[in-house]
C-alpha positions as CSV (number, residue, x, y, z in Angstrom):
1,X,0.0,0.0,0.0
2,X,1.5,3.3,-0.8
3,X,2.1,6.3,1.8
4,X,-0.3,9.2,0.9
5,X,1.3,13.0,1.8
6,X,-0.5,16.0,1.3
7,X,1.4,19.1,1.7
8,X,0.0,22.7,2.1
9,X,0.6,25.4,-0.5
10,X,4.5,26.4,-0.4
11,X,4.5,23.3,2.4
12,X,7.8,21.9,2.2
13,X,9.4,17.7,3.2
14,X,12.2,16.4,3.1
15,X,12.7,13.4,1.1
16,X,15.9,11.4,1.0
17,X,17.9,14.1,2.1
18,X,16.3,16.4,-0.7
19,X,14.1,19.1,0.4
20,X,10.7,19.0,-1.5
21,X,8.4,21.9,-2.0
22,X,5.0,22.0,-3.1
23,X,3.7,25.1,-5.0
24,X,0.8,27.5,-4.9
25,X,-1.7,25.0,-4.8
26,X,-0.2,22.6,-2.5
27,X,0.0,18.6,-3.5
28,X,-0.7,15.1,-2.7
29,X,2.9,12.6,-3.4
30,X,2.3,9.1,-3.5
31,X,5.2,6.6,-2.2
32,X,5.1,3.5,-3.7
33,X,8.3,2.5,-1.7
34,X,10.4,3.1,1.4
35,X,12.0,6.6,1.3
36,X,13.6,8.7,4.5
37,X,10.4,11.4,4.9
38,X,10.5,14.4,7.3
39,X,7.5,17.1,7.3
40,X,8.5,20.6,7.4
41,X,6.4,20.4,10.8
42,X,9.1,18.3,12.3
43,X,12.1,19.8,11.0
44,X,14.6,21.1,14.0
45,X,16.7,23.6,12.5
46,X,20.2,24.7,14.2
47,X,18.9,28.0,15.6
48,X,15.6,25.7,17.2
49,X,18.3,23.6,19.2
50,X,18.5,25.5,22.7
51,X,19.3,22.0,24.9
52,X,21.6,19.1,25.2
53,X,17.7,17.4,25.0
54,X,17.0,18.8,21.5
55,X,20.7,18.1,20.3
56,X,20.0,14.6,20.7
57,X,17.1,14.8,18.7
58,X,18.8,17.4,16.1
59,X,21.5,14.7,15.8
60,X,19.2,11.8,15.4
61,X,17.2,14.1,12.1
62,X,20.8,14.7,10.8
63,X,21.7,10.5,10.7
64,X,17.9,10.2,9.4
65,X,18.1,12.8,6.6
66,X,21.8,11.8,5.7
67,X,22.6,8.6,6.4
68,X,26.1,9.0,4.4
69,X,27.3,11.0,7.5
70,X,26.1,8.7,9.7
71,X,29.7,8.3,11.2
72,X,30.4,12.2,11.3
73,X,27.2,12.9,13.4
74,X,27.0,9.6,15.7
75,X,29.9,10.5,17.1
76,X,29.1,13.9,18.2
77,X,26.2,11.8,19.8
78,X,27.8,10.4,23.4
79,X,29.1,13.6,24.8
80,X,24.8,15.1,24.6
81,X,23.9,11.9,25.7
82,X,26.7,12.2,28.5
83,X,25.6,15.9,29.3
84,X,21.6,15.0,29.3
85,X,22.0,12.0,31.4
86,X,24.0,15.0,34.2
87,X,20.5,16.7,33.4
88,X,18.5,14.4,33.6
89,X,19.2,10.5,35.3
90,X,16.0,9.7,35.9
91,X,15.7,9.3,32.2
92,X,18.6,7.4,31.8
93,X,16.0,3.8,30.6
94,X,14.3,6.4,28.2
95,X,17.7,7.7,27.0
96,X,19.1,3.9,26.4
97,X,15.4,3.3,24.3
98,X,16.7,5.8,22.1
99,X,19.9,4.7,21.5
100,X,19.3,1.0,21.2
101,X,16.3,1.8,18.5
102,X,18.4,4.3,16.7
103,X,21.0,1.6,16.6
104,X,18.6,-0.6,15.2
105,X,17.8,1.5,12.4
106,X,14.9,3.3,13.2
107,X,15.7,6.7,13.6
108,X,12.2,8.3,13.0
109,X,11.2,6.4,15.9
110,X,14.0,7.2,18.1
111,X,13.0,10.8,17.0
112,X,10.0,10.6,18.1
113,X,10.7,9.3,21.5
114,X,13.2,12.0,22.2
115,X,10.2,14.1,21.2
116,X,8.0,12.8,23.9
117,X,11.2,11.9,26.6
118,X,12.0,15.3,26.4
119,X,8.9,17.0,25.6
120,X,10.4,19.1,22.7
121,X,8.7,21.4,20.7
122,X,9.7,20.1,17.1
123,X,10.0,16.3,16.2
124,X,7.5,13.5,14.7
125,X,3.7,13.2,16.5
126,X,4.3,11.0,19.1
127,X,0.3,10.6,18.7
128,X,1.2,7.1,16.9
């Protein structure tokens, strides 16, 4: 079954690493297989991260968006995950859920965890 997206006039995604946008009357995209997809919604710029809690998530986006960096960001991941835990060690089990499913590969859901551990502002709907 294929994913159904309707975007907004001027609504923009990210797609693969490749930022989509639709035009004045806005657009429905159809994928008919799996591709690396981030709403403009849940896109954390640089300027948006203000926390060691939305660093981790701004890192996790970067290793979804461009996985040929992978190595170049994940290691720029321990020292936030170091300086949250400080923050934070009561959600040190949360904080090891996000790691062990980004490890696994799925890095909008470790997004979207990060979202909800951390109650950020920007990030996936954790409604799912």
């Amino acid at each position: 079954m294929a994913l159904k997206i309707k975007l907004k006039p001027k609504e923009k995604i990210v797609i693969n690493g490749a930022v989509v946008s639709a035009g004045d009357q806005g657009s429905i995209l159809f994928f008919l297989n799996k591709a690396r997809i981030l709403m403009e919604k849940d896109v954390m710029t640089e300027e948006d991260v203000v926390s060691p809690e939305a660093r981790v998530y701004f890192i996790l986006q970067l290793i979804y968006i461009d996985p040929d960096d992978q190595p170049r960001y994940a290691q720029q991941l321990p020292p936030v995950v170091e300086e949250v835990l400080q923050r934070h060690p009561d959600k040190k089990e949360e904080m090891e859920q996000i790691l062990a499913i980004a490890a696994q590969g799925d890095l909008f859901k470790a997004m979207r965890l990060a979202k909800k551990a951390f109650n950020l502002a920007h990030g996936p709907s954790t409604d799912e």
